[in-house]
C-alpha positions in Angstrom: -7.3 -8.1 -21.2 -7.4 -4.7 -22.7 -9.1 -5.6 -25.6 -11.7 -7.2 -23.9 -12.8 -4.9 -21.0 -16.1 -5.9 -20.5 -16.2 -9.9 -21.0 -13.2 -11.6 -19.9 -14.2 -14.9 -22.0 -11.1 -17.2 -23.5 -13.5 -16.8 -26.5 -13.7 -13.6 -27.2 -9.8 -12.8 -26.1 -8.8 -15.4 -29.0 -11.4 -14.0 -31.6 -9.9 -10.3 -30.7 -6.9 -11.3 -31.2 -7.0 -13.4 -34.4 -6.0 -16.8 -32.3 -9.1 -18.8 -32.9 -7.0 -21.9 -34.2 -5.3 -21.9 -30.9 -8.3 -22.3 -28.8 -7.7 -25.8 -27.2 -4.2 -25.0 -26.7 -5.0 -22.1 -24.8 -8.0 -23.6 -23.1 -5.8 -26.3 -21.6 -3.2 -23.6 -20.5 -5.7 -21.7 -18.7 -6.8 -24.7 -16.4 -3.6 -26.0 -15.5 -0.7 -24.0 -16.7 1.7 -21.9 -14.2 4.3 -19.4 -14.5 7.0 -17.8 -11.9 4.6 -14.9 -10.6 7.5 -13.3 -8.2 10.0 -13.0 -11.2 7.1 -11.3 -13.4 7.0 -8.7 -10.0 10.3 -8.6 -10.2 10.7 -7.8 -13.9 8.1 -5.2 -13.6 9.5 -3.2 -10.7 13.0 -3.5 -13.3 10.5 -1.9 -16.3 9.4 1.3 -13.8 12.6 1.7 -12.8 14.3 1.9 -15.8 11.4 3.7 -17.5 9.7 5.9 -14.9 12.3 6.0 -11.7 10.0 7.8 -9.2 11.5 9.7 -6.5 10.6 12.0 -3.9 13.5 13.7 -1.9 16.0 10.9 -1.6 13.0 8.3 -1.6 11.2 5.7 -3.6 7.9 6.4 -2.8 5.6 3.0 -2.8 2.1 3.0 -1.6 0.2 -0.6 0.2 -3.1 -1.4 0.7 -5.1 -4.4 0.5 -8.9 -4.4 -1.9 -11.4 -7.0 -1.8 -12.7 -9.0 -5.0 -16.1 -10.6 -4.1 -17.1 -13.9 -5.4 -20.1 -15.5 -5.1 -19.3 -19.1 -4.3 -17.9 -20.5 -1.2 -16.5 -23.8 -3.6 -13.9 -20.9 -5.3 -10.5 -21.3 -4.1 -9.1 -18.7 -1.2 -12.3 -16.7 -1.1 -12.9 -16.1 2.6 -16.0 -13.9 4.5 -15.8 -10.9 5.7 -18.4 -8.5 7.7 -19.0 -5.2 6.1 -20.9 -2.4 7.4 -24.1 -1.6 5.1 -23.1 1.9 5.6 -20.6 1.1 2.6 -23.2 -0.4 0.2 -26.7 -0.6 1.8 -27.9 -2.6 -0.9 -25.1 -5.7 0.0 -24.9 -8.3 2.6 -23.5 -7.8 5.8 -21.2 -10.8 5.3 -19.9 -11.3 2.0 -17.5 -13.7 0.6 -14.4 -12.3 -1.3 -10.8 -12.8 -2.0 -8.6 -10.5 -0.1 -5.4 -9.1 -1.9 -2.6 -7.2 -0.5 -1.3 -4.9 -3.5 1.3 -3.0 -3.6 2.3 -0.5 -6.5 4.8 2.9 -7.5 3.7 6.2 -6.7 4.8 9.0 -9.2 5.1 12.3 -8.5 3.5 14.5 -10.7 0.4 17.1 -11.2 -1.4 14.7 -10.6 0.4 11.9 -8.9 0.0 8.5 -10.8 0.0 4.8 -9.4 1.5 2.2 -11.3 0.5 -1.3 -9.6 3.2 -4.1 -9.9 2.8 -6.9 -7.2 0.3 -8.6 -4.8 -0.3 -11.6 -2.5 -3.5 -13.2 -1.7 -4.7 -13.6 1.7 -6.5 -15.9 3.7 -8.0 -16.3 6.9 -5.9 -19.0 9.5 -9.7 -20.5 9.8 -10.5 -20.6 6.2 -7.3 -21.4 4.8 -7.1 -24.0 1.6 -5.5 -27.1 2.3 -2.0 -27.2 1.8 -1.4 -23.4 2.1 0.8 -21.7 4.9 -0.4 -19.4 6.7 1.0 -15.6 6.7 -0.9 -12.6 8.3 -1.5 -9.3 6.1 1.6 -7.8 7.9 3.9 -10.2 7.2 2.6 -9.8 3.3 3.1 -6.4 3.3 6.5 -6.2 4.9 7.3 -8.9 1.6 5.8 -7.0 -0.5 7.9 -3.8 0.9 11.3 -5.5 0.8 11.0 -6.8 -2.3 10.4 -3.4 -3.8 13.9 -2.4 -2.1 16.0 -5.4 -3.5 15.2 -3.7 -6.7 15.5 -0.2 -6.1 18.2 2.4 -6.6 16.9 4.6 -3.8 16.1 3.8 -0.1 12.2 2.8 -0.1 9.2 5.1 1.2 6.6 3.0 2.4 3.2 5.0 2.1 0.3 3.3 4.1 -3.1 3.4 6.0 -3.3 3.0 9.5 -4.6 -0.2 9.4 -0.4 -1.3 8.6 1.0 1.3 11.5 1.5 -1.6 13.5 4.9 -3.3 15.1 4.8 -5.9 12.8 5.1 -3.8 9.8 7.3 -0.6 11.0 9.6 -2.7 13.2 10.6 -4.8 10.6 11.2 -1.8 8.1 13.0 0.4 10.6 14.8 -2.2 12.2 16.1 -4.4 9.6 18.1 -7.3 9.9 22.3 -7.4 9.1 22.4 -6.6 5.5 19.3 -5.1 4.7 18.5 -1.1 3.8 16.2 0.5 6.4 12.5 1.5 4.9 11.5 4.7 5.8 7.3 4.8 6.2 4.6 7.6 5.8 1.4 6.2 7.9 -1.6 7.8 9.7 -1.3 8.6 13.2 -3.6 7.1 16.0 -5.5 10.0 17.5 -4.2 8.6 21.1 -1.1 7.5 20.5 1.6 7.3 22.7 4.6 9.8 22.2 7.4 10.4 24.3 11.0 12.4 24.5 13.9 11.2 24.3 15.8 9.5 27.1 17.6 12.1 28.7 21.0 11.8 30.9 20.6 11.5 34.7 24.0 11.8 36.2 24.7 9.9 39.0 21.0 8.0 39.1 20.0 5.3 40.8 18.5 2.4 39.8 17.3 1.1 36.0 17.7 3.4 33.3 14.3 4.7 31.9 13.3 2.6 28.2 10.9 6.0 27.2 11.6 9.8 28.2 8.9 11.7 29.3 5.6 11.3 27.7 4.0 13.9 25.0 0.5 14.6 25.0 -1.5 12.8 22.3 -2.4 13.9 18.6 -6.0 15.1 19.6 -4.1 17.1 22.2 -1.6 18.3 20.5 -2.5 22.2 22.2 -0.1 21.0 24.4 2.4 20.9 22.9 5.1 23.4 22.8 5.5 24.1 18.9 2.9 26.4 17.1 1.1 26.4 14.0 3.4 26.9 10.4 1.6 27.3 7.2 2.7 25.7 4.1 1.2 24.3 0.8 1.2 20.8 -1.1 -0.6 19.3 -4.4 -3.2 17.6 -2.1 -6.3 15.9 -3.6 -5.8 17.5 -7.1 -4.8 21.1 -6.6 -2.3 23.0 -4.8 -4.2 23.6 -1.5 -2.9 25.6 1.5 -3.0 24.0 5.2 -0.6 24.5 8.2 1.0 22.0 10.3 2.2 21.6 14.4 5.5 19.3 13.7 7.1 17.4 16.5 10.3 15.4 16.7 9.7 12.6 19.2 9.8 9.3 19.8 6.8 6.6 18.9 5.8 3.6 20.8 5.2 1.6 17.8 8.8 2.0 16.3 10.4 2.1 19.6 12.6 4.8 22.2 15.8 5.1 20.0 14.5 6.0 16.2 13.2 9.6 16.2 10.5 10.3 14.4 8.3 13.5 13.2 4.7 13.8 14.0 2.5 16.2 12.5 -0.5 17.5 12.8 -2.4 18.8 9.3 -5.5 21.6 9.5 -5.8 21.1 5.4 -8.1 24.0 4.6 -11.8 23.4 3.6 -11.6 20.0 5.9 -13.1 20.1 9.6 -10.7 17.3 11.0 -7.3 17.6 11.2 -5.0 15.3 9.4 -2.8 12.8 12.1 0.3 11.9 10.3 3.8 9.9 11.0 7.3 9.4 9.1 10.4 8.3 10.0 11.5 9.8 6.9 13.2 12.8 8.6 14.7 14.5 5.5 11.1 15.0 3.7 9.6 19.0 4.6 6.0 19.1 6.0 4.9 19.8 2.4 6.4 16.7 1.0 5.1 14.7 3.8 1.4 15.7 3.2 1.5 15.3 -0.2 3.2 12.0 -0.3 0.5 10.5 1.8 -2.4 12.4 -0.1 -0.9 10.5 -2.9 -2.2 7.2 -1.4 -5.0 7.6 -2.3 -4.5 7.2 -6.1 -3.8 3.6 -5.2 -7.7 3.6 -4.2 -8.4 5.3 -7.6 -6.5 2.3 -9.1 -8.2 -0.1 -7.3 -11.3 1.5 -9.2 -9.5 0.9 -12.7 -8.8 -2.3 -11.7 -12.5 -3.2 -11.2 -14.3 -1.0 -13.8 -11.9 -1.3 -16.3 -10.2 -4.4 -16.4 -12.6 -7.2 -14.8 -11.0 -7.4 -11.1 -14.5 -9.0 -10.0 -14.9 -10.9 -13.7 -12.7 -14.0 -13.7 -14.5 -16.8 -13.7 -11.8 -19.4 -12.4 -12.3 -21.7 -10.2 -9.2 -22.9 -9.2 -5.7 -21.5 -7.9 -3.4 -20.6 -10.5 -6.2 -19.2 -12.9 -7.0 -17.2 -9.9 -3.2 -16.1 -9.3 -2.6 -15.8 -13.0 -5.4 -13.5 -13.7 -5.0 -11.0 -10.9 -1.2 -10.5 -11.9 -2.3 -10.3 -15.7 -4.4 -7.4 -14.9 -2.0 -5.6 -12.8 0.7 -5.9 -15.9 -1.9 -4.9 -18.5 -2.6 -2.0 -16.1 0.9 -0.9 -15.1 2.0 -1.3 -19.1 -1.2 1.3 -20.4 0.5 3.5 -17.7 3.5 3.4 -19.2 2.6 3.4 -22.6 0.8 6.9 -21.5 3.7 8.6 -20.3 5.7 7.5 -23.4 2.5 9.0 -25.5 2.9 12.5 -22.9 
């Protein structure tokens, strides 16, 4: 796969590699053959930890997102549509047919940050989905994806993630866990009207139900409010050390529910017009480690980018499921080991 970064032909993989008398061997292998792709994940979150244990504070820092692969065929297994505003790419369809992958991968701190990409699950629509495959919502993937990075890690896991994730279905389940399981502390953007509260006070001698939510906190947007004032601070943000300050509350969040705290901020990141609406449950981490955790994310986007330009994310030409599954985890693997391989060479 690394050899061969442009053409991602059987052909010219064997001929780089000096394996031409093993073509039919291999040709039959990549129609039909099949390996254990979770202990290959498994295997590769052991490598980065033993090689490259990333922490930040106390945490693991891991970052999820889900990309799109477009294909071009509606006979190619698992692709589903998906509308897409021509603001993105005026020159594609509004609907477009793609595989949908929910990827999740390390996040190294560093000058810059790097992103080492070790596991993923394919998704498909309830409507479009192949015959014989169970259903399971992006959430639920994630929230795998997310506990199977802790059953391998030293450190308690920091889950780093858009918006799109700051749902009940992925931060109950990580805060909340059941008997027996570590509790996964997130960084996630903040909902410009979301719903904050205080904490439950006491009322002696009250009447009546006891109150789930204390009294509510004005939203994000109007966080002027709110009875803390601006702090100023620095991070490695976007690749440079930038200055910005920050309104930090402790509160409670309707998404993760009235009895775990959590710390809201609000981020005015110099040189950008709108502030920055962010959420952790992570309360150990400063401001500063907060912002530049989640600024990190967005080297998983850069790798997404590698992924594509570099190792033929859009390429294969399979047809079929496991040459689909295969392929995808082959890249993340050749990807994750070249990051690797550079830190030994640093």
């Amino acid at each position: 796969m690394v050899l061969c970064w442009e053409d991602h032909t059987l052909t010219q993989i064997l001929t780089a590699l000096g394996l031409e008398s093993r073509w039919r061997v291999l040709e039959h292998f990549a129609e039909y053959g099949a390996w254990d792709r979770e202990a290959i994940e498994r295997h590769t979150l052991r490598l980065v930890e033993q090689e490259r244990p990333t922490r930040w504070g106390c945490y693991h820092p891991v970052a999820v997102d889900d990309t799109k692969l477009h294909r071009t065929s509606k006979q190619v297994w698992g692709t589903c549509t998906f509308h897409e505003s021509s603001a993105r790419s005026p020159n594609r369809a509004e609907t477009v047919r793609a595989h949908n992958w929910v990827v999740m991968g390390e996040l190294m701190p560093g000058r810059p940050w790097a992103y080492l990409p070790h596991a993923a699950r394919l998704y498909c629509r309830q409507s479009q989905l192949p015959a014989g495959e169970t259903f399971r919502t992006k959430t639920a993937l994630a929230v795998e994806l997310l506990r199977q990075a802790d059953a391998e890690s030293a450190a308690p896991i920091l889950g780093v993630f858009d918006g799109a994730y700051a749902v009940d279905t992925v931060v109950r389940p990580c805060l909340e866990p059941e008997p027996g399981l570590r509790r996964i502390a997130i960084v996630t953007r903040l909902r410009a009207d979301a719903r904050l509260y205080h904490p439950v006070g006491t009322r002696p001698h009250a009447k009546g139900r006891p109150p789930t939510w204390g009294p509510r906190i004005a939203a994000p947007q109007h966080h002027l409010y709110w009875p803390v004032g601006w702090q100023p601070s620095q991070a490695w943000v976007y690749g440079r050390l930038r200055r910005f300050q920050y309104k930090q509350l402790r509160c409670r969040w309707a998404v993760s529910g009235p009895q775990l705290p959590v710390h809201v901020l609000v981020v005015q990141l110099a040189g950008y017009k709108e502030p920055w609406f962010l959420i952790t449950s992570a309360l150990e981490l400063s401001a500063a480690q907060v912002v530049e955790a989640w600024a990190a994310r967005f080297r998983q986007e850069d790798g997404f980018r590698d992924h594509k330009q570099r190792l033929g994310m859009e390429d294969c030409r399979a047809w079929t499921k496991e040459p689909i599954l295969r392929t995808f985890q082959v890249q993340l693997v050749a990807l994750i080991l070249l990051r690797l391989l550079h830190a030994r060479l640093d």
